[in-house]
C-alpha positions as CSV (number, residue, x, y, z in Angstrom):
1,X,51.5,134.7,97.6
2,X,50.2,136.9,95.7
3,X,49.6,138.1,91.8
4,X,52.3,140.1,91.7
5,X,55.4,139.0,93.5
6,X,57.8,141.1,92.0
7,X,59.3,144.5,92.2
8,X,61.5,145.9,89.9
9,X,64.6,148.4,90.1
10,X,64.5,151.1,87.3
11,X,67.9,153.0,88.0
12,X,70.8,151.2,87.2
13,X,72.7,154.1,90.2
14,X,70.8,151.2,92.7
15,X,72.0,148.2,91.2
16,X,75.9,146.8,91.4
17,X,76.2,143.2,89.7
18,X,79.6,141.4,90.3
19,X,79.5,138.4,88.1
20,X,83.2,137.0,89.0
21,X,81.6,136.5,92.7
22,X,77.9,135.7,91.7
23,X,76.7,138.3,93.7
24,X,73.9,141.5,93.0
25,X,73.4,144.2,95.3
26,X,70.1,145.2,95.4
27,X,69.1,149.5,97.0
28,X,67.9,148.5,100.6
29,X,68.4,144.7,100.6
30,X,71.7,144.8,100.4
31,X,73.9,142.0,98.7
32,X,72.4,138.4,97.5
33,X,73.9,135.5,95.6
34,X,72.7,134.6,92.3
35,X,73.3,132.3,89.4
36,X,74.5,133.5,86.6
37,X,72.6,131.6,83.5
38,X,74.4,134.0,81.2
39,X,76.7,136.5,80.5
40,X,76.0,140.3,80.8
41,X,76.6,141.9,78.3
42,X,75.8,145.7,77.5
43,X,75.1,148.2,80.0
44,X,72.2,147.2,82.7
45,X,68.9,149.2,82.3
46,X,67.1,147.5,85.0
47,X,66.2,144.4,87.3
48,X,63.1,142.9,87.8
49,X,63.3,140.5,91.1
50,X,60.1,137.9,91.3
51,X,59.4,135.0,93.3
52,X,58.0,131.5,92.4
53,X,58.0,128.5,93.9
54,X,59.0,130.0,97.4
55,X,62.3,131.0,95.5
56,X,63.4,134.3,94.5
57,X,65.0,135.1,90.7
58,X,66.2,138.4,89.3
59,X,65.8,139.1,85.6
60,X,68.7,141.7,84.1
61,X,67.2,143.4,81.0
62,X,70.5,145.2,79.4
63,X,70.9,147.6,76.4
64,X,73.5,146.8,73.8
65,X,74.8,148.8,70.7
66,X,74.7,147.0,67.9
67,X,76.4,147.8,64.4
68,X,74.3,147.1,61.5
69,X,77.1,145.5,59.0
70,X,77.7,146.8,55.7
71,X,77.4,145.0,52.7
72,X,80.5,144.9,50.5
73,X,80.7,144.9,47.1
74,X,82.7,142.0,46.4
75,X,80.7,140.7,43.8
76,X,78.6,141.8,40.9
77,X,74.5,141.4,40.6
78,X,72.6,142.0,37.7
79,X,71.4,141.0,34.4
80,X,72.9,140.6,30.6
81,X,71.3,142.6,28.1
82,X,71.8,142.2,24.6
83,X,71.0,140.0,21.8
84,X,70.1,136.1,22.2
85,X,72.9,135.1,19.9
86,X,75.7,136.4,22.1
87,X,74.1,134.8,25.2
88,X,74.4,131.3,23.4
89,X,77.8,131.3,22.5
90,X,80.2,127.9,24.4
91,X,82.0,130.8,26.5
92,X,79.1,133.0,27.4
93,X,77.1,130.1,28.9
94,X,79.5,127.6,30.1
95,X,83.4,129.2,30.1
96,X,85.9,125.8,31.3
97,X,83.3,124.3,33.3
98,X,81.3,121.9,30.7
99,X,83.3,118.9,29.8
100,X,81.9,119.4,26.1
101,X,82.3,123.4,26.5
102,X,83.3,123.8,22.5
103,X,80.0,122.2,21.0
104,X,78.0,123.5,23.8
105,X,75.0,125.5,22.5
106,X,72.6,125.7,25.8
């Protein structure tokens, strides 16, 4: 063996992948049997087959498009400006949720 016993496959037009049958067809070997460890997901950009251990694996690197999520603005962030007084008062501080809400002065 070797230091590099690998070879990879950079156009996806040589590769077929049928996970249903656990099967990859590789340009000029022809069709192998492989276990599938996970799902593919995406489209395939390329195969890297290596050996180790007297056994063979193939590595699937895909590409997938992923949509950033946007924030909504469901809630409100930001700061109370004004005088100290106002901040202090029983329903500015603690509205219904202190049990002693009306002598509240926090």
């Amino acid at each position: 063996m070797g230091r590099s016993d690998s070879f990879r496959y950079l156009d996806a037009k040589q590769l077929k992948v049928k996970p249903g049958n656990a099967r990859i067809f590789l340009h000029k070997l022809g069709w192998a049997r492989y276990c599938n460890s996970r799902d593919i997901v995406g489209s395939i950009k390329n195969i890297t087959v290596s050996s180790k251990g007297g056994k063979w694996f193939a590595s699937i690197q895909t590409e997938l498009e992923v949509v950033e999520p946007v924030p909504s603005p469901t809630s409100a962030v930001g700061a109370v400006v004004g005088n100290a007084a106002a901040m202090k008062t029983p329903m500015a501080c603690c509205a219904n949720t202190c049990p002693k809400a009306p002598t509240c002065r926090t």
